[in-house]
C-alpha positions as CSV (number, residue, x, y, z in Angstrom):
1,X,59.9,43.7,11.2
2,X,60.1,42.3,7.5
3,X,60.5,38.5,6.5
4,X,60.6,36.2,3.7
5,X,58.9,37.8,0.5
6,X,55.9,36.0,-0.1
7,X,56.7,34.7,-3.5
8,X,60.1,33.0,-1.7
9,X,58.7,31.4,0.9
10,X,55.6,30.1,-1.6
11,X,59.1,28.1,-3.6
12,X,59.9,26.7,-0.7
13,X,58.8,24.2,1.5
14,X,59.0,26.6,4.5
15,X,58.6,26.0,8.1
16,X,56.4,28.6,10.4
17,X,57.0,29.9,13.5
18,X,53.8,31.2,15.4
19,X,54.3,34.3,18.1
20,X,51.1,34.8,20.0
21,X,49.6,37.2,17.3
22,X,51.9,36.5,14.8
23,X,53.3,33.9,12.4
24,X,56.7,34.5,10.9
25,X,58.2,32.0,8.0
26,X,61.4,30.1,9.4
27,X,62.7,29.4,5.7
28,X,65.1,26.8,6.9
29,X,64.3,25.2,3.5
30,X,65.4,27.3,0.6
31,X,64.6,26.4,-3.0
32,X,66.4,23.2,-3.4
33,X,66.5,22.2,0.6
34,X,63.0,20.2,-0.4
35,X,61.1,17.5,1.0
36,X,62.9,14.1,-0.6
37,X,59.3,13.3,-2.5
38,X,60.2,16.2,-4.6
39,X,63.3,15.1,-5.7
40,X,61.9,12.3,-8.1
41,X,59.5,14.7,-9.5
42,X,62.0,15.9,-11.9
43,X,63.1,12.4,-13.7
44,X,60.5,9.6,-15.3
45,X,60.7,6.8,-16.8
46,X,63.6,5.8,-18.6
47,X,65.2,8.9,-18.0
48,X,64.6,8.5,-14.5
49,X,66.6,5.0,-14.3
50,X,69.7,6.5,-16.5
51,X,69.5,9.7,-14.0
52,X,69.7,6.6,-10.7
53,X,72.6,5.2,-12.5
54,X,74.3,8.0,-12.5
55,X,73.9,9.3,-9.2
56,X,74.8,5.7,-7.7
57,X,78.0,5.9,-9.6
58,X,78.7,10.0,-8.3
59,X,77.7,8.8,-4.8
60,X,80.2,6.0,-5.2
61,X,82.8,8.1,-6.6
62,X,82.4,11.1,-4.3
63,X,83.1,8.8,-1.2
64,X,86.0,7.0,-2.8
65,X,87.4,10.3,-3.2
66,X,87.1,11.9,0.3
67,X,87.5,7.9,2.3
68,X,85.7,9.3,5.0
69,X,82.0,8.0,5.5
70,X,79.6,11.1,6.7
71,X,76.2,9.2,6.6
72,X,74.2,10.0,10.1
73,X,73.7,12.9,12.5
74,X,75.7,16.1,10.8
75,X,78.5,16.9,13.7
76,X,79.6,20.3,14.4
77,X,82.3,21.7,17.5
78,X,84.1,24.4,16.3
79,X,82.9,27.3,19.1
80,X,84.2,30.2,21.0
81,X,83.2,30.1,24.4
82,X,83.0,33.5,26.5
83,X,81.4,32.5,30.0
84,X,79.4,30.6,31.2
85,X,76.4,29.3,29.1
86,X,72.6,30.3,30.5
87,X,69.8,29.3,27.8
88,X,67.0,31.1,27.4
89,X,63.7,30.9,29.5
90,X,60.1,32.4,28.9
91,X,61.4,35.3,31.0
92,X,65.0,35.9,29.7
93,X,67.2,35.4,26.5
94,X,70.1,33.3,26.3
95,X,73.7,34.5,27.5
96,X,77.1,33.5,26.7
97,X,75.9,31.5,23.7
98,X,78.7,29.7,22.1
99,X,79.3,31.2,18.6
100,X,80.1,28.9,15.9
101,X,83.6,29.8,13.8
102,X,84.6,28.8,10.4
103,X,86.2,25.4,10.2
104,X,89.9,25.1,8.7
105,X,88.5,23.2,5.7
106,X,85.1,24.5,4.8
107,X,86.0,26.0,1.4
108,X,87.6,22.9,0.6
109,X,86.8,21.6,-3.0
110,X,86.3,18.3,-1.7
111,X,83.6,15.9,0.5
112,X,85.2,16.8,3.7
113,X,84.6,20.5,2.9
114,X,81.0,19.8,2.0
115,X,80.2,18.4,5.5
116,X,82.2,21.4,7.1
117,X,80.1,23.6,5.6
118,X,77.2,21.8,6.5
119,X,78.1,21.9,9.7
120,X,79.2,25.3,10.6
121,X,75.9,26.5,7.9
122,X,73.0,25.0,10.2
123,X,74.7,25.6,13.3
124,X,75.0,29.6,12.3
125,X,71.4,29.4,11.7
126,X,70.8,27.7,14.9
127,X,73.0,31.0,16.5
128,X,70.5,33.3,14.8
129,X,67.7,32.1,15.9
130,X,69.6,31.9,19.8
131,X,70.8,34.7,20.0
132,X,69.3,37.1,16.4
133,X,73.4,37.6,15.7
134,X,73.4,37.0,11.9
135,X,77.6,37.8,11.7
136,X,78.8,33.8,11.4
137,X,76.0,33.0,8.9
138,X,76.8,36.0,6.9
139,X,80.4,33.8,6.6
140,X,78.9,30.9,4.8
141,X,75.5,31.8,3.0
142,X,74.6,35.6,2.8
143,X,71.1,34.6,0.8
144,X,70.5,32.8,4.3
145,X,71.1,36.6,6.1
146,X,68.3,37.4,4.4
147,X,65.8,34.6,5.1
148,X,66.6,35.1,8.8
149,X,66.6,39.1,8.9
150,X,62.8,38.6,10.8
151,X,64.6,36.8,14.1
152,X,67.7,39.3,13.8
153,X,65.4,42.4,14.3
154,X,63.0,40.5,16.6
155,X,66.4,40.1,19.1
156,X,67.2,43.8,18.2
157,X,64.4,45.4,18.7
158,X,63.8,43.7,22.0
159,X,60.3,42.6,21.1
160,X,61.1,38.4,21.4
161,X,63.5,35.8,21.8
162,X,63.7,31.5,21.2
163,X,63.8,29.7,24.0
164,X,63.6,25.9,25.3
165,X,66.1,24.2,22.7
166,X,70.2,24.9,22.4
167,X,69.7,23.6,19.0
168,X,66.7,24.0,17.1
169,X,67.7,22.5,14.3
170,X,69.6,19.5,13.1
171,X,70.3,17.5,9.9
172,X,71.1,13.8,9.6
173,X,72.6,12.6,6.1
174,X,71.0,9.2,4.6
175,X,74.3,8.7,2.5
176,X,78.0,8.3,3.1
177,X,78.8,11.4,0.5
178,X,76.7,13.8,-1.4
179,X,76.0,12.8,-5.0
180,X,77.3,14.9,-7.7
181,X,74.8,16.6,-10.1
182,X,77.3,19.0,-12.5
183,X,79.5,18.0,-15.7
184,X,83.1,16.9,-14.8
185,X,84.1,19.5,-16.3
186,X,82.1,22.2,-14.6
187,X,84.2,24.8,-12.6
188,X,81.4,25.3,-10.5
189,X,80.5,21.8,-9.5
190,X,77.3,21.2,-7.3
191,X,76.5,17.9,-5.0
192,X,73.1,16.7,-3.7
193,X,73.0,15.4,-0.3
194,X,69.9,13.8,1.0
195,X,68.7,13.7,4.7
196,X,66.3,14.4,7.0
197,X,66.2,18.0,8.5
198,X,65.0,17.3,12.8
199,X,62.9,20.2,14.0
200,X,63.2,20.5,18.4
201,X,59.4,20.4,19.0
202,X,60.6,21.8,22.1
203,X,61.5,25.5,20.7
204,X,59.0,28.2,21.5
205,X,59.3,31.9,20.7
206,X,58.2,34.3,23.4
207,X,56.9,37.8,22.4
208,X,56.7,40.8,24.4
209,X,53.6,41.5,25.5
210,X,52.0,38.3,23.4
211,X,53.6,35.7,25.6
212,X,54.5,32.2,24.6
213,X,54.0,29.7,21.8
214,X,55.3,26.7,19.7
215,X,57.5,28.0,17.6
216,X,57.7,25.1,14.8
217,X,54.2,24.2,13.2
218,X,56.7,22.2,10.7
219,X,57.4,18.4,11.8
220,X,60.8,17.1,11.3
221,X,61.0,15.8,7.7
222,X,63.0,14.1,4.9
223,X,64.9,16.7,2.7
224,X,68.1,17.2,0.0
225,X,69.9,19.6,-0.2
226,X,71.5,21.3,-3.1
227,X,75.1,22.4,-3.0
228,X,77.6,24.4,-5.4
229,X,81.2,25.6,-5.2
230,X,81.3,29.4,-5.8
231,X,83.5,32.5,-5.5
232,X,85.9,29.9,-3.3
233,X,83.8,28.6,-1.6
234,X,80.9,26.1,-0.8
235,X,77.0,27.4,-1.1
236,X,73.7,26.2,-0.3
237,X,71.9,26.9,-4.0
238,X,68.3,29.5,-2.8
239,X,67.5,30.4,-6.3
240,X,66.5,29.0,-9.8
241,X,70.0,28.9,-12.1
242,X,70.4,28.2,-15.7
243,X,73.9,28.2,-16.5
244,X,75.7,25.0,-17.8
245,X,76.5,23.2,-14.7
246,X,73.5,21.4,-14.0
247,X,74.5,17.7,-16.2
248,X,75.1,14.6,-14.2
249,X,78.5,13.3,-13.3
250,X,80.4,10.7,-11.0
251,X,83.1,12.9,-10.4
252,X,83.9,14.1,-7.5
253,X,86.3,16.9,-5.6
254,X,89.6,15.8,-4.1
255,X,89.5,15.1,-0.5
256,X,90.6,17.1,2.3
257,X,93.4,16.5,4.6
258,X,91.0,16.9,7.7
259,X,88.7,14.0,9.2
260,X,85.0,14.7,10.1
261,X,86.0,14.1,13.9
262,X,88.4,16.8,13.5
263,X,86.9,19.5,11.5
264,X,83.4,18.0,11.6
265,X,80.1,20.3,11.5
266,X,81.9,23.5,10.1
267,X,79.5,24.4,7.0
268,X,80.3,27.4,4.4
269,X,78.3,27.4,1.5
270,X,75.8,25.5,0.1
271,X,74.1,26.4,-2.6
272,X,70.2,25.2,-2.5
């Protein structure tokens, strides 16, 4: 099986997954999905209190715009169901997982279509590591394929499988709306969201003939993550980019017609 090049996972503050004999990098955390600390790294002194003034006028702005208020546990329940659901256990895989779909408004320019992305994005990578099927991620953040190929040839190759969590992963947002980082003029406008990303100490990856272990080595920590609207649609942002986009505005996209209790959890892309 192949992971993570070395050189991406050293840009990122990755999270490890050990089975028996091996240890494979779970890079839940792309380039710009990084611990909070890092996020002041880039700003100092007076710079750095012009760059809060902005962003507490974006954040402002952005939840005006959409009138909902996302700030807590990132929801998600937009699944197709086909029988009856049996997780995982140290001597079988999962059945019948329930496989997220696209939400209505995920490649909304708005807030609302932010936190559908969100929500359909970790809950796809949550099905990959369930159940090694890579097909709704590949809907929302194809960079994120990539990262992930090591589980999707572990479940097809037979040799291993996640067990003891129905969701490994989870995000909880600090703020009601993400902040937004790009010009108001940019046609590919990107948004900040800070959180913290929750890590089931409870996962474990068995291996064939290796047997069990922890799967996370990572704790549960404080991230952001970095967003951008791009060929119509939402993307979490895995790679360095140096076009125009990148000023400071309070702008923010028009909202959408659905409510987080409706469409909540549905994620497409985020760029990080």
């Amino acid at each position: 099986m192949t992971g993570p090049s070395s050189a991406s996972v050293t840009r990122r503050t990755a999270l490890f997954i050990t089975g028996a004999a091996a240890t494979v990098a779970l890079s839940a955390c792309a380039p710009k999905v990084r611990p909070l600390a890092d996020s002041s790294a880039s700003a100092s002194g007076s710079s750095s209190s012009s760059s809060s003034s902005v962003s507490s006028k974006a954040s402002t702005s952005a939840s005006a715009s959409s009138g909902m208020s996302y700030k807590g546990p990132l929801k998600f329940d937009n699944y197709e169901k086909n029988g009856t659901y049996v997780p995982a256990t140290e001597t079988e895989k999962a059945k019948n997982v329930p496989k997220p779909l696209p939400p209505t408004h995920m490649n909304d320019r708005s807030i609302d279509g932010i936190y559908s992305f969100l929500g359909y994005w970790i809950s796809s990578i949550n099905y990959v590591l369930l159940t090694g099927d890579s097909e709704p991620l590949s809907k929302s953040d194809q960079d994120y394929v990539e990262i992930f190929k090591r589980f999707s040839d572990m479940y097809e190759d037979k040799s291993g499988w996640m067990y003891g969590s129905d969701a490994p992963m989870s995000i909880s947002l600090y703020t009601d709306a993400p902040t937004q980082t790009s010009s108001s003029s940019s046609s590919r406008p990107r948004y900040r969201w800070n959180g913290r990303l929750n890590l089931d100490q409870n996962l474990k990856i068995y291996v064939e003939g290796k047997g069990s272990a922890s799967a996370f080595t990572a704790k549960s920590h404080d991230i952001y993550i970095d967003m951008t609207y791009k060929d119509g649609g939402w993307t979490v942002i895995t790679k360095d980019t140096s076009d125009d986009d990148s000023g400071s505005s309070g702008t923010s996209p028009s909202p959408s017609s659905k409510s987080p209790k409706s469409d909540s959890g549905k994620s497409g892309g985020l760029s990080v």
